[in-house]
C-alpha positions in Angstrom: -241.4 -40.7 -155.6 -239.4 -37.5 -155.9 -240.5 -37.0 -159.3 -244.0 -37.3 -158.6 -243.9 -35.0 -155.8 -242.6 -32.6 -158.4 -245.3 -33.2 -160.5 -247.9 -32.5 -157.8 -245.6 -29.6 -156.6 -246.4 -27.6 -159.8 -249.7 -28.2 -160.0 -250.8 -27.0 -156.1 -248.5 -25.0 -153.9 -250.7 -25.9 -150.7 -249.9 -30.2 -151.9 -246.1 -29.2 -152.4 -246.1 -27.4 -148.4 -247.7 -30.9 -147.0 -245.0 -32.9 -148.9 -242.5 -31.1 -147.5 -243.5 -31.1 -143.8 -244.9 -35.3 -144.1 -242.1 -36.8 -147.2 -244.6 -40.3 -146.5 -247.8 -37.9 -147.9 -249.7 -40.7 -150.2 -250.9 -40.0 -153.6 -253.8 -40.8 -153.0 -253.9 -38.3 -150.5 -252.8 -35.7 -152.4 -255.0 -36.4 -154.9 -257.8 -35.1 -152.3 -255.8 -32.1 -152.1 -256.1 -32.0 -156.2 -259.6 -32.5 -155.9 -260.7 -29.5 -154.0 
């Protein structure tokens, strides 16, 4: 999972601050995030 917090790191700051304050941040969810 680290690595593809990583992944999603680089590509938005604003998904990397969510994974670090909730570690149990879905994918899916993030992929939201990607989305907007």
């Amino acid at each position: 999972m680290a690595a593809l917090n990583l992944e999603y790191q680089c590509a938005h700051c604003v998904v990397r601050f969510y994974v670090n304050e909730n570690k149990l941040w879905h994918i899916d969810s993030m992929d939201r995030y990607k989305r907007h």
